[in-house]
C-alpha positions, 0 to 999 in steps of 0.5 A: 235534605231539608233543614228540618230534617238535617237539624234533627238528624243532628239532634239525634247524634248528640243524643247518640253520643251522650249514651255511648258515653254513659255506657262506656264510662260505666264499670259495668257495661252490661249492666249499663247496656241491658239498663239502656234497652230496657229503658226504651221499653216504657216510652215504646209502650206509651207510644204505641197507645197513640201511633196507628199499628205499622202497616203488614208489609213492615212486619218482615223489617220489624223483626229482622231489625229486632235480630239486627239491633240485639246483634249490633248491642251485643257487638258494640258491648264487647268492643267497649270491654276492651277499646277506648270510646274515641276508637271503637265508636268512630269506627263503628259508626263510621264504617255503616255510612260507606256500606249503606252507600254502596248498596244502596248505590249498587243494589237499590238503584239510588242515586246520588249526586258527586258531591254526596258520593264525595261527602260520604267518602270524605267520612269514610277517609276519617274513619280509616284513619282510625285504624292506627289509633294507639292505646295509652300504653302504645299498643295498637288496639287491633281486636277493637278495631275488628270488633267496631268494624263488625258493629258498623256491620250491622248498623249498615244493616239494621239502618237499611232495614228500618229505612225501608220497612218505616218507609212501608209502615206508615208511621215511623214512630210505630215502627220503631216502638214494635221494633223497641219493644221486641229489641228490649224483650230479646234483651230481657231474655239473653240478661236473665239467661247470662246473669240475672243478678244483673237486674238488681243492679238496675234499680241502684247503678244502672237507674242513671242508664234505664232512665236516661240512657234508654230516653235519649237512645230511643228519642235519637233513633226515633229521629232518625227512624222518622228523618230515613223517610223523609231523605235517602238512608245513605245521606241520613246515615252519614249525616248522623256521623258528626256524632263522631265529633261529640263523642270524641269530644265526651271521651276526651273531656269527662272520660279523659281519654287521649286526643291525638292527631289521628282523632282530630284529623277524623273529626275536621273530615267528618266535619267538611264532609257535614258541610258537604252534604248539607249544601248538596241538593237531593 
């Protein structure tokens, strides 16, 4: 993996991060989620204007990733109703890089080198660590945790999907604007079937969400989008964990929420496994 890229796969998790955290520290999570979809919409539109039209054989991924993305927001929204940013976000982001390893490992025929395989699983051992995770009131929280793990789920799948399909368009961008667009219609249509009242809120507390959410959310996954052409899906995949670092570190510091052994014990194996990829050799 280059530098380029594993900068900017690094640039994409902070970007990650900082979004879920804007969703979960809003009272109305919908609200903020709908706002943050919908928000990718102007920039997909612009963009398309100067990207070339994805080649046909990307089309079939372009519309499963649409499905597979609506499904993971839908998820990762219930989640948060009832889990804490700290628990459900490592769970669900981290559970995605070990799926995405053994399929492409054992279905798709990629290989990968020891020390890849081992940084992989070292992420993997700091997520799991994750299931003892307490509330504050020392409960464990085990629906959030069943939730975040179906999250993770479907981001193992949409990032294979996306990984092979902007491999086939031609242009990464391209394919992630379509994808943008189609994703924020489905969005569009499931907020006016579930409550359209939701949109007035848009344009007093869920502008914060539409305008800067929905860049920041469309700027990292277009980073990643591009960076899933450029090195194997499963080491950009698990590269983007170290978002599990600044989000631990967004929900201890601005949203207050508890730092504990388990969550630190995660960060420095997420952390040494980053160190490990970074020195591999693709």
């Amino acid at each position: 993996m280059s530098t380029l890229v594993f900068l900017t796969v690094i640039g994409a998790a902070l970007l990650h991060a900082s979004w879920n955290a804007l969703i979960k520290g809003g009272n109305d999570k919908r609200l903020s989620m709908g706002a943050l979809v919908l928000g990718h919409l102007p920039i997909a539109i612009i963009a398309i204007a100067f990207v070339p039209v994805p080649e046909a054989a990307s089309w079939p991924y372009i519309i499963a990733g649409i499905a597979l993305h609506m499904g993971y927001q839908l998820f990762l929204l219930q989640s948060y109703k009832i889990g804490d940013l700290t628990q459900v976000y490592p769970i669900a982001r981290g559970s995605a890089p070990l799926i995405v390893t053994v399929v492409s490992v054992v279905f798709l025929g990629i290989a990968l080198t020891t020390m890849q395989l081992a940084a992989v699983a070292l992420i993997g051992l700091g997520i799991l660590s994750l299931g003892l995770v307490r509330r504050a009131d020392g409960a464990q929280n085990r629906k959030a945790a069943i939730l975040a793990l179906g999250t993770g789920c479907f981001i193992a799948s949409y990032s294979l999907v996306d990984g092979l399909g902007a491999r086939l368009a031609g242009t990464s961008l391209g394919y992630y604007s379509y994808l943008s667009i189609g994703n924020g219609l489905c969005m569009f249509v499931y907020l006016y079937a579930t409550g359209p009242s939701v949109f007035k809120g848009m344009l007093t507390k869920g502008r914060a969400a539409f305008v800067i959410g929905g860049s920041a959310s469309f700027l990292a996954y277009a980073m990643v989008t591009w960076a899933f052409t450029q090195a194997p899906i499963a080491l950009v995949t698990a590269l983007r964990e170290v978002s599990i670092v600044f989000a631990l570190l967004i929900g201890v510091v601005f949203l207050k929420e508890r730092l504990n052994v388990a969550k630190i014990f995660s960060t420095i194996l997420t952390l040494v496994g980053v160190i490990l990829l970074r020195i591999s050799k693709t």
